[in-house]
N, C-alpha and C positions, 0 to 999 in steps of 0.2 A: 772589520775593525772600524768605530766608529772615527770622526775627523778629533772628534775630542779626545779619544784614548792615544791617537797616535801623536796628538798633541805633548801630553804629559809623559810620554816614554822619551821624546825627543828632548824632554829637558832633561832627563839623564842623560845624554848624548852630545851635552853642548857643546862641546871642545870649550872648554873654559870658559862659554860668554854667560854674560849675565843674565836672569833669569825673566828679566821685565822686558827682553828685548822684542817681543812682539806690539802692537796695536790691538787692539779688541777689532775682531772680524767685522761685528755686527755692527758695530758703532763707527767702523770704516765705509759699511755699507750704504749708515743714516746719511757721512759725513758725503759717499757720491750722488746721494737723490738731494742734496742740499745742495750742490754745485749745479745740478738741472735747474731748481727752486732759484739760485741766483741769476741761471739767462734770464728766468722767468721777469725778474727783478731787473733786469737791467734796461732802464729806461731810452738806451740809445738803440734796443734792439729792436726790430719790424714788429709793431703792435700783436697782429696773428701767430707770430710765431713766437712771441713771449705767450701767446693763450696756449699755444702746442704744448709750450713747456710746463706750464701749467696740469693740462691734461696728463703728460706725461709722466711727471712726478708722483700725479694721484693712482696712476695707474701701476707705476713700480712700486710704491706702500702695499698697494693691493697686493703683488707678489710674495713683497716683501714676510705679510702679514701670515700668506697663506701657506707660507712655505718654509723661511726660516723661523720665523714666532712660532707658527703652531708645531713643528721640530722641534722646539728647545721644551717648549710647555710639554708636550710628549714625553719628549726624555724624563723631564725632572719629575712628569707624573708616576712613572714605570719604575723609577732609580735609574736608568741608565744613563745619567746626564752628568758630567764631571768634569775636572774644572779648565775653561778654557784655557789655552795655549797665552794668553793674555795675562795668565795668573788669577782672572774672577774665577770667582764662582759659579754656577748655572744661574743661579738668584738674584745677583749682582748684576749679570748680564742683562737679564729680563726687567727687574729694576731701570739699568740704564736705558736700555729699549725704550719700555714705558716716556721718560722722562724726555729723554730726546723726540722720539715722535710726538710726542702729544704738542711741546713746542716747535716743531718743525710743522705738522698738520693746522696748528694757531696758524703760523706763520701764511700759511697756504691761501688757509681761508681770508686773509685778512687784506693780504696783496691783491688778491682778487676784488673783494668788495671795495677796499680804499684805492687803489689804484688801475688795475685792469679795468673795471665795468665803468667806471667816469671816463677811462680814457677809450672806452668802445662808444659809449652812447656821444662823445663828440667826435667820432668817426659814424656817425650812423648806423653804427650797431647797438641797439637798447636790448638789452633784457629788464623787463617791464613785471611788474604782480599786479595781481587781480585788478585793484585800486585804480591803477594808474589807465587803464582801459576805457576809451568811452560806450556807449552803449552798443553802439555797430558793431564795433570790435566785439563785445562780450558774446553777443548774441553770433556771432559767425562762428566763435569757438564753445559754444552751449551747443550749436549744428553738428561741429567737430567731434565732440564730444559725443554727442548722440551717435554719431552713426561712425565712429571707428575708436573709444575709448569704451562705453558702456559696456560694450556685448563682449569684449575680454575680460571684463574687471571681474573677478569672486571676491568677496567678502566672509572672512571665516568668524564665526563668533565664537566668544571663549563663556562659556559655559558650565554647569554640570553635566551637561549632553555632549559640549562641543571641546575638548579639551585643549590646551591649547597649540598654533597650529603650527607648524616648520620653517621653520622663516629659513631661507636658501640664500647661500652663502652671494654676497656681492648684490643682494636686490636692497631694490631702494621701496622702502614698506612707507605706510599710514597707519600711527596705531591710534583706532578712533575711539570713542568713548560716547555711548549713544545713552538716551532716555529713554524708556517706557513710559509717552504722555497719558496713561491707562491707570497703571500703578505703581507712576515713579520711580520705578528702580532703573537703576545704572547697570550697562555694561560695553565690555569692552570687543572689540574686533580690529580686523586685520584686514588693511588691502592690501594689496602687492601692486607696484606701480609696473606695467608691461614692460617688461624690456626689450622688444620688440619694436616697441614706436619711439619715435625721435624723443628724446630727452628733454630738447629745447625743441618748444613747438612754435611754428612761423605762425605768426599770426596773419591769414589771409588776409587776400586784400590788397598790396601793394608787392611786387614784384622785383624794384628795384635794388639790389646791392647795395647801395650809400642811403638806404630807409629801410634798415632789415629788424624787426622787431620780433621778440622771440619770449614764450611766456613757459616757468618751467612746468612739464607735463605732472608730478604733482602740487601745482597753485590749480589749475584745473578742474582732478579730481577732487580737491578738497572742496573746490566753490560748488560739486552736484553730488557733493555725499550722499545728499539727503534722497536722492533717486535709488540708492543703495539698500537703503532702511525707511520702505516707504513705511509711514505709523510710529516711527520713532524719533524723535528729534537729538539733531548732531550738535552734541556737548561743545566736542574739542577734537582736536584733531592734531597729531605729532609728526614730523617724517624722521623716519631711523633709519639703521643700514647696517647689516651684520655681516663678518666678513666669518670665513673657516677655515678650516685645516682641508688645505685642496691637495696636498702632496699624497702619491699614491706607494702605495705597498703590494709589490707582485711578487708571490715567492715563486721564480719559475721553476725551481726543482722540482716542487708540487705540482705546476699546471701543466699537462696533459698538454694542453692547446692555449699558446699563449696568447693569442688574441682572444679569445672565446677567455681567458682570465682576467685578459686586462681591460674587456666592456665590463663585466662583473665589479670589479674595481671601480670604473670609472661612475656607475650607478651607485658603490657606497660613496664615491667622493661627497655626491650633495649633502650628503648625511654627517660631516664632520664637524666633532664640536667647535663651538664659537670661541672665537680669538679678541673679537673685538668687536664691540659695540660703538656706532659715530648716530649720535643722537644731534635735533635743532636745538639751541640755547634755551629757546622757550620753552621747554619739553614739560610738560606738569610734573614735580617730584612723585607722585601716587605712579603715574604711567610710568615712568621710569623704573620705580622698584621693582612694578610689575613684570617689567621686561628683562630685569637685571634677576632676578629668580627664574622667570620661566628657562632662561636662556641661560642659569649660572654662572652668571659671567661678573668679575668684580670691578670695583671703584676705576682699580690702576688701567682696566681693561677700556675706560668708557668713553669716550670723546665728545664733548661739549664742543660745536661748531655753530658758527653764524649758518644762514640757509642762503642758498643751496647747497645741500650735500651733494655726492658723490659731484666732481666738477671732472671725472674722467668726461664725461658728456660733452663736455668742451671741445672736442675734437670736430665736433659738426659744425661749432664758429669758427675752428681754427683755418679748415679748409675754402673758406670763403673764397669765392673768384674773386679778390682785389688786390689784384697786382701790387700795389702804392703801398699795402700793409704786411708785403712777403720781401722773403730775401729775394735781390733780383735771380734770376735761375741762372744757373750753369747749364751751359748746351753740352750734352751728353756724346762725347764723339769716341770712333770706334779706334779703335790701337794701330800707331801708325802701320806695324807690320800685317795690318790684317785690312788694312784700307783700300781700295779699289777706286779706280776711275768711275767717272759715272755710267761708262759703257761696258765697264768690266766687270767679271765674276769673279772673286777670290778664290782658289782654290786651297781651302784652310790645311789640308794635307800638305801640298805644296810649300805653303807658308813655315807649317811648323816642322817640315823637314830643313829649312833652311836656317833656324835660327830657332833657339827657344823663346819664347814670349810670353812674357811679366806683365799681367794685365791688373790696373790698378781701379778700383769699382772705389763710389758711382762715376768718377770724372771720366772713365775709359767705358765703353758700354757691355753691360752682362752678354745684350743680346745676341751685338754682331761678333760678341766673343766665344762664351760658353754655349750659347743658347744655338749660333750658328754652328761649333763645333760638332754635338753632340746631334744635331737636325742634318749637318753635312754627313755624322756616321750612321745613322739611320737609314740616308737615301740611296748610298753607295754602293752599289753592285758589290765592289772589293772587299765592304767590312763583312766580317765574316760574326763578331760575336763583339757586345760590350756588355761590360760591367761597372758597377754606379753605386754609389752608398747616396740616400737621403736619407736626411733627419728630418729636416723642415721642408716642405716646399709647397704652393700657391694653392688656390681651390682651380684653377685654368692653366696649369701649370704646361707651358711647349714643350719642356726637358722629359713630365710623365707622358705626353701628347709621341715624341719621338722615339720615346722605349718601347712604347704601344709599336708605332710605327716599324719598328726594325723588328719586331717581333712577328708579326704580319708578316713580313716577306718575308720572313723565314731565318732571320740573325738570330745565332744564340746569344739571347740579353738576360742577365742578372741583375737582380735591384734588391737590394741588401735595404730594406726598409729600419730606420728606429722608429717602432710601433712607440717606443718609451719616454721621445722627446717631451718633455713638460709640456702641458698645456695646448699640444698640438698630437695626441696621442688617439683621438676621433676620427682628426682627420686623416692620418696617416693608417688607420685599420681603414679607412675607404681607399685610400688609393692603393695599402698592397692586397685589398680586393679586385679595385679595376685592372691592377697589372697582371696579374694571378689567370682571370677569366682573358684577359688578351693573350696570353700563353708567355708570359714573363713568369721564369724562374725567381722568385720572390724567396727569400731569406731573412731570419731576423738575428745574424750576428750571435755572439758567444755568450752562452747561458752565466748571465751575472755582472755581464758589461754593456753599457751602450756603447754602441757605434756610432763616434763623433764627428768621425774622420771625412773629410770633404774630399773623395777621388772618384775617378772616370778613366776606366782603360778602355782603348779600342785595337781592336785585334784585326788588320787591314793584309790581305793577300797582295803582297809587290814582285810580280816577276813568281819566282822560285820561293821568295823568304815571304814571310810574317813579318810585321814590322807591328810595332805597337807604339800608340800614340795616349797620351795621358794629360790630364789632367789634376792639378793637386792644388787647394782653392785653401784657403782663411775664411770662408763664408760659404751659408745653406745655398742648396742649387734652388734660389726661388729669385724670379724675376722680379718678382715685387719690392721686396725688400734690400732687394740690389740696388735699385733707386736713389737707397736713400742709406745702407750700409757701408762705410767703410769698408773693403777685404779686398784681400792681393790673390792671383790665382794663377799661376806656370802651365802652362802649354809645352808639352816636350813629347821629343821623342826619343832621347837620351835613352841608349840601351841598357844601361843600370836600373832606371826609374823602373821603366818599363817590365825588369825583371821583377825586381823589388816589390812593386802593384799586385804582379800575379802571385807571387810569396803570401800578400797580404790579402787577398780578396782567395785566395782557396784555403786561407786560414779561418776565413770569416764564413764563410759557405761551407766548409767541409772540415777536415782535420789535418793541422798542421802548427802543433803548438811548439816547437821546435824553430819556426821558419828564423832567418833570421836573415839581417839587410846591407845592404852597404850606402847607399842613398839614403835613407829614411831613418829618423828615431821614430821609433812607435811604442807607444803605452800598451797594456799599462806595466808595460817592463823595460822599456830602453828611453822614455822619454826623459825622466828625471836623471837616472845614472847618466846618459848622455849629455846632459846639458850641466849638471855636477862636472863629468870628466871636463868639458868644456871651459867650463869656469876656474877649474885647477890647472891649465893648462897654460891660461893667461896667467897665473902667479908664479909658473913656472918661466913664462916668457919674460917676465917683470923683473925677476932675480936676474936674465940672463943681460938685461938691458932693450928690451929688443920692443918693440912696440908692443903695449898690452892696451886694451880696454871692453867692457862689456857691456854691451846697450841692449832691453830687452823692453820690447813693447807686447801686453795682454793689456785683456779686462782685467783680471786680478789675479793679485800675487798673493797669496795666504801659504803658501807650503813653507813649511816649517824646516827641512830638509835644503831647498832650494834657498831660504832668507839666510842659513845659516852659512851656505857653501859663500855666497855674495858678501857677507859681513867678512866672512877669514878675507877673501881678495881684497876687499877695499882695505884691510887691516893691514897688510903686504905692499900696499902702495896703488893697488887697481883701482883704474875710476871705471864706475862703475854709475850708467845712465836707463834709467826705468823711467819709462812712458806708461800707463797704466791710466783706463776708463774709469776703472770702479775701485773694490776693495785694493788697500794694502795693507798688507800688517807689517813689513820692515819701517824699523825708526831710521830714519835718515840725518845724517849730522848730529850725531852722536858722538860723543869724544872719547877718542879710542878705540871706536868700534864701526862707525861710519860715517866717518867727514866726509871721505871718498866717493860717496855717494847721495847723487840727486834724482828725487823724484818729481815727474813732473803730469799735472792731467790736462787736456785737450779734450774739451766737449764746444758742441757747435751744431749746425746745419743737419751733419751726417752724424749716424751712432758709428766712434771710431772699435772696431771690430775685428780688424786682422791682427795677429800675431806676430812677430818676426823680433828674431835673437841675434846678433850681431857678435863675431868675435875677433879682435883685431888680427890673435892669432902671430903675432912677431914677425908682419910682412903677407901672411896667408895667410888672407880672414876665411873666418868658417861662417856663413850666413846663413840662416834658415826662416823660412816662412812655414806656416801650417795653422792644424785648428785647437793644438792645448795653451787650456791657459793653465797659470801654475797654483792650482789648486789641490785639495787631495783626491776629489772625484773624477779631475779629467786623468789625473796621473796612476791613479790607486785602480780604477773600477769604471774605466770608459777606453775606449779603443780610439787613440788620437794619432796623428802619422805627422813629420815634422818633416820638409823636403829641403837639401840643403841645396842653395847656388851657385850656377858655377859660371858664367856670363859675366867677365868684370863689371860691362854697363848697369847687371841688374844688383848687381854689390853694392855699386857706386848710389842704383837710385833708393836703396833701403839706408842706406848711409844718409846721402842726403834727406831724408825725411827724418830721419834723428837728428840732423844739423838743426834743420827748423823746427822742430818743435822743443826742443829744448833748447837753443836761443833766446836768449836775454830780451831780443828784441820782438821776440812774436807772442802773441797773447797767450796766456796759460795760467793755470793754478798750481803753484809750488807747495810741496808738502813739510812740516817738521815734524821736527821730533814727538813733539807734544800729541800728536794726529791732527794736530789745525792746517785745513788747507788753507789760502791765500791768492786770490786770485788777482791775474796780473793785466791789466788792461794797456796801462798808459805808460809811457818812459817817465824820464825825470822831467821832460822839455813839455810834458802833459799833452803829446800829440800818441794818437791812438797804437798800440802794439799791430807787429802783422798779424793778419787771421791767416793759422795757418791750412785752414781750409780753401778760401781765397788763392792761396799764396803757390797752393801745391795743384789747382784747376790751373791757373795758368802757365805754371811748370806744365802739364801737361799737352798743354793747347802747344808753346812752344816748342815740345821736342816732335810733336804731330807737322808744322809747317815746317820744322828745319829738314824734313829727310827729304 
């Protein structure tokens, strides 16, 4: 069923609420890459890292583009498209699309040119064109040029012989327009700018950080076209940039062998039609049409930008070594309970039989946590067998390095790979290749669901018994991105988890569609009823007098199911506190239906990424950390696991990080009714909000020196 049908049956279903009561998804989606777009803008923030955000933002469009646009365009091509849960239309929607992006991508380019690039070239970072170049310079990147630009470049011409050529989805093209000085005639061609070589290319020659000059890789080619077409002379020259429909389509009931179907797939993705056309302002109108027919693509579709396009490339300024232009860093330290003398070895077994442990990423470290965990069950004589769900995880990855490893010496290891994660679906057919040939039992989860879920069981010989140690995370096992991801992750050896893991992982390897849990909500059949029952429970406590409230932090909230159970509570008297990254579709402060509830977003430094549901529960709260968010795909058609807490101290510190971030006093963007977020900087006395990123590193740093 699609997200739309199940949309429109729920409004038969509404328990008497009104029928506008949703936010348009998509346009919730514009409204969080517009809250990125405002770091970007905000002039009090580190120079570099308003470019990051920058990058950033261009980079989530691109998603955005390729994945929900070209989905909706799909649908409404087929008829299957029908009318959001918002009450538009399919039409309407893509309409709003249009109109929003097109002024949000204005916006993009505009902050850049008028305010980012003046405010780099007086920190000694210039991005410079051709012009501005004196001879030395030109002539070192003509050398450049020569000898690692030329001998990549192809030029396809559009002809009667040459029809015309494929332009691939996210490249940044030249569409030129040459002369025959013979017999005058015009035509046109196509380079492809490499995407391989730097974007923004240093211009030799000087070495130092605070005189970094950078000239864009097509200013370039465009200045030795004429090496391209020798005997022909260059007209004009455009840069364009086509994005597609990158989302893929695997019917596994039909494939035989789901990897060997989903490289298939991933070879038609380049081939998806065009979504969007981002042309330079100066574009010739003749070239333009030209490109606007070959590529089908219409008016609403087009995007008139100042140059440079694509400014994802930005991420090679953003990275610059200069301290003075970045956040100052947070030192990464490891979980007081996993902490060691500097003479001493932790023994992580030891550790996590004594206390369960709440490890809070990036401020607590992945490495000396999960990474040691999982490296400690590999090397251990005791462990006898683990198993492991990835979706995402690094190209040098320790955690595949240790499954290898335990598998070598002879541990039976499981690694339930998602071949199916978006966008990371290549990489992941290589590594449950590499674990496959190291003699890991490689699995790809239940025909029709991805496997979302973040666990790690380890199965250790103590004495007489088995003892099983776990792991249940809010974030992908990849060190990389642990750096810089928000997510929470429980270390236990709690003999319920423990049971529950192996319920869940010989569900997911073999057959056991029955299993069922006592620690865990798991989709896609107990997540939503569970956290519904949950949320009725607090209205039940509310009637009795007894303490209620409901605090639930995701990426986003779009289930229609889950916004409706929240609106009855708040309706009953339940306050009702949402933290949320990205999408919402509940109207918040609505009268009648949700005074009772505030919505609040937290963006900054880190992408905030863990989950965690909060229930006051009339004295006994019900707490859960895991990896759904409230969506119809995590809850309908992905396999997601919910692990509830039972550690007062780890209640108390999910608690508290609800206190700060939805405090009055720490910086944040409050949502209304309207869908307008509003973001909150300063108090009334105009002295700066707390960052609640700031604010919760050194929470952490403190409760590390107090033990």
């Amino acid at each position: 069923m699609s997200d739309e049908t199940m949309a429109i049956e729920l409004i038969d279903d509404s328990h008497g609420l009104s029928a506008d009561r949703y936010l348009d998804r998509e346009i919730s989606w514009l409204a969080f890459n517009q809250r990125v777009l405002e770091l970007a803008e905000d002039p009090n923030l580190f120079l570099l890292e308003r470019v990051n955000f920058l990058s950033i933002f261009a980079s989530n469009l691109d998603e955005f583009f390729m994945v929900r646009v070209a989905g909706l365009k799909r649908r409404i091509a087929t008829g299957l498209a029908v009318q959001a849960s918002s009450g538009l239309q399919p039409a309407e929607v893509l309409t709003n699309i249009s109109q929003e992006a097109h002024r949000l991508q204005q916006r993009h380019a505009h902050l850049f040119r008028d305010q980012i690039e003046p405010a780099l070239r007086a920190n000694g970072i210039r991005l410079v064109r051709w012009h501005e170049l004196d001879d030395q310079e030109k002539s070192a990147l003509h050398t450049y040029f020569q000898n690692q630009i030329f001998p990549v470049l192809t030029p396809l011409a559009v002809d009667p012989a040459h029809p015309f050529p494929y332009i691939s989805g996210l490249s940044l093209n030249l569409a030129v327009v040459v002369r025959n000085v013979e017999n005058e005639t015009e035509h046109f061609a196509r380079v492809k700018v490499p995407p391989l070589l730097p974007r923004f290319v240093r211009i030799p020659g000087n070495s130092s950080l605070h005189d970094a000059r950078y000239v864009p890789l097509e200013e370039i080619i465009g200045e030795f076209l004429g090496q391209l077409f020798p005997g022909m002379q260059v007209m004009q020259h455009h840069a364009f940039r086509v994005t597609r429909n990158e989302d893929l389509d695997v019917d596994e009931d039909e494939g035989e062998n789901l990897l060997v179907a989903l490289e298939k797939e991933l070879l038609r993705r380049r081939f998806g039609p065009p979504v969007r056309l981002e042309v330079a302002n100066d574009i010739n109108p003749e070239v333009l049409d030209l490109l606007m027919r070959e590529l089908d693509i219409t008016d609403e579709d087009v995007y008139h930008l100042p140059s440079p396009l694509d400014l994802t490339g930005l991420s090679e300024i953003a990275f610059l070594k200069r301290p003075e232009l970045h956040y100052p860093p947070h030192p990464r330290i490891t979980n007081r309970y996993l902490h060691a003398g500097e003479d001493e070895k932790i023994d992580i077994f030891s550790a996590i039989r004594q206390r369960e442990i709440l490890v809070h990423h990036p401020y607590e470290s992945f490495t000396t946590s999960v990474v040691a965990f999982l490296q400690a069950a590999a090397a251990d004589p005791n462990v006898l067998a683990i198993k492991q769900t990835l979706y995402r995880t690094s190209g040098d990855s320790p955690i595949v390095d240790a499954l290898i490893d335990a598998a070598e010496a002879g541990k039976q290891v499981l690694a339930l790979v998602e071949i199916k994660a978006r966008f990371d679906e290549q990489a992941n057919i290589s590594w449950a290749r590499k674990l496959e040939q190291a003699g890991v039992h490689v699995v790809y989860g239940i025909v029709g669901l991805k496997t979302h879920c973040k666990l790690a069981l380890v199965i250790r010989q103590e004495g007489n018994a088995l003892r099983r140690y776990c792991h249940i995370g809010t974030g992908n096992y990849n060190p990389k991105t642990a750096r810089f991801y928000e997510d929470y992750g429980l270390l236990t050896s709690r003999e319920a988890v423990g049971e529950d893991l192996t319920r869940l992982f010989n569900q997911l390897s073999g057959y056991a569609p029955d299993a069922s849990f006592r620690t865990l909500l798991v989709s896609p059949n107990g997540v939503r009823d569970g956290l519904i029952d949950y949320i009725n429970r607090e209205v039940e406590f509310k009637h009795q007098g007894k303490d209620a409230r409901i605090r639930i932090k995701v990426n986003s909230l779009v289930d229609e199911k889950i916004i409706d159970a929240l609106y009855l509570a708040a309706q009953q008297g339940v306050e009702v506190e949402i933290l949320v990254r990205g999408m919402c579709a509940l109207k918040p402060g609505v009268a009648g239906l949700s005074e009772n509830i505030k919505v609040r977003s937290v963006l900054g430094r880190y992408l905030e990424h863990s989950r965690a549901f909060a229930f006051n529960g009339g004295g006994d709260p019900a707490v859960f950390i895991g990896s759904a968010d409230m969506m119809h795909r995590n809850l309908d058609r992905r396999v997601e696991a919910l692990v509830r807490l039972v550690q007062p101290d780890h209640i108390r510190e999910i608690n508290d990080l609800f206190d700060l971030a939805m405090s009055n006093d720490s910086a944040s963007w409050g949502l209304k009714s309207d869908g307008i977020w509003t973001r909150h900087q300063f108090g009334e006395n105009g002295v700066r909000l707390v960052d609640v990123q700031d604010q919760l590193m050194k929470v952490v740093h403190s409760k590390r020196n107090a033990r």
